[in-house]
N, C-alpha and C positions, 0 to 999 in steps of 0.2 A: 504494500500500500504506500503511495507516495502522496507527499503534502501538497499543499495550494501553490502556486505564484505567489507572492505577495511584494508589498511595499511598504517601507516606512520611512519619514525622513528621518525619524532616528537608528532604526535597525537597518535598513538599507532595505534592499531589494532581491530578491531570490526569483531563479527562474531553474525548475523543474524538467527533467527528461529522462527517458528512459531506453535503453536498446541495450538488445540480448542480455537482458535480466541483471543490468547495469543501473543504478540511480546515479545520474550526476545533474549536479546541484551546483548553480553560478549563482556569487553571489556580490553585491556591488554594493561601495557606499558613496552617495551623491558628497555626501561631508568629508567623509574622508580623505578620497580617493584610490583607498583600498579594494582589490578583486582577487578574490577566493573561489576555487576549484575543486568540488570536492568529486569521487568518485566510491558509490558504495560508503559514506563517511569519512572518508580517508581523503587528506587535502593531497589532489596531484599539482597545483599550480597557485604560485599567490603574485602578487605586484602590487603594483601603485599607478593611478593613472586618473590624471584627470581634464583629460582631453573627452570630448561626446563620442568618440572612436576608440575600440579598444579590442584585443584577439588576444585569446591565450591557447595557446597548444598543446597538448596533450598525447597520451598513449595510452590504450588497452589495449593489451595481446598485442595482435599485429594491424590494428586500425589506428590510425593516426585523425584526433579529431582534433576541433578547435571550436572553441566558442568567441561570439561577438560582440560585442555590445553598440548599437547607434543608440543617440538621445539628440533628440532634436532639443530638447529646454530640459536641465533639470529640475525644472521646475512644474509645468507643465505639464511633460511628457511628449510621444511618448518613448518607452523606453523599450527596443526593437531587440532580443536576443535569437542571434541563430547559431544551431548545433551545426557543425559542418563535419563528418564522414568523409575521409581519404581525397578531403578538398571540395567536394560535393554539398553543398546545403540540405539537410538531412530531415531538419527540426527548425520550425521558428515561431517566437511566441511574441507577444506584445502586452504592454502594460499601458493602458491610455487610463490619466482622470474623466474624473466624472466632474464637469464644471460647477453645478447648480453644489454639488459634494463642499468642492473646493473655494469654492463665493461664500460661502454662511459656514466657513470652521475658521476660531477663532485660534484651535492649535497648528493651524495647516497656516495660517497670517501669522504668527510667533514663530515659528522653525524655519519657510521661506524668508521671512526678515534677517532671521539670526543667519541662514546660509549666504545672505546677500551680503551682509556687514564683515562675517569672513573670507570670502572671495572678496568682497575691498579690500583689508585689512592684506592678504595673501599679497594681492598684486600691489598694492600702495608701497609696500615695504620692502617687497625686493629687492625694486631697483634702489630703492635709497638704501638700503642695507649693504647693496654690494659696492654703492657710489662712496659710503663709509668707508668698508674698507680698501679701496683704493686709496682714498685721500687718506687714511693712515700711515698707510706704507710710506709714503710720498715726506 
């Protein structure tokens, strides 16, 4: 028996699949950037990524698979995963909100807030942080 899809802007996002009696389980956080792989429980793949584009690679037996991630908004949605089989697209799922859902939640306006002030904060400060340590050295 295998679990739902789901989504959270704090747990992140899972997306579900199955072939020849295999559970593999992708799993993604908008916040983070973090992407987890699991296969039958067991992590085959992890990273960091926080680009709307993202592929991780993998191995059972002698199949070579890869999972993908597109996101048009992470905000929005939606959030497009396909299983790919020996480079083949195999499996594909989709995560779309629900608007009317997303308009009248006042924790769904608290967490896209708080993601938005970190993505400024992320990009606001790199470049001054690395503009820092130049002029250190100097």
């Amino acid at each position: 028996m295998t679990q739902n899809d789901s989504f959270s802007i704090t747990k992140g996002c899972f997306f579900i699949f199955e072939d020849n009696g295999n559970q593999i389980k992708a799993w993604f956080s908008a916040l983070s950037g973090k992407e987890t792989i699991f296969v039958n429980n067991v992590i085959v793949s992890t990273g960091k990524n926080y680009s709307r584009n993202s592929v991780s690679k993998f191995r059972i037996k002698n199949d070579n698979y890869s999972i993908s991630l597109i996101v048009k908004s992470f905000i929005k949605g939606p959030f497009v995963c396909t299983l790919s089989k020996n480079e083949k697209p195999f499996k594909r799922k989709s995560l779309i909100f629900n608007n009317s859902i997303r308009k009248n939640n006042k924790k769904y306006f608290f967490y896209s807030t708080i993601l938005y002030i970190v993505i400024g904060i992320i990009l606001g400060a790199c470049p001054r942080i690395e503009g820092f340590k130049n002029n250190r050295l100097h």
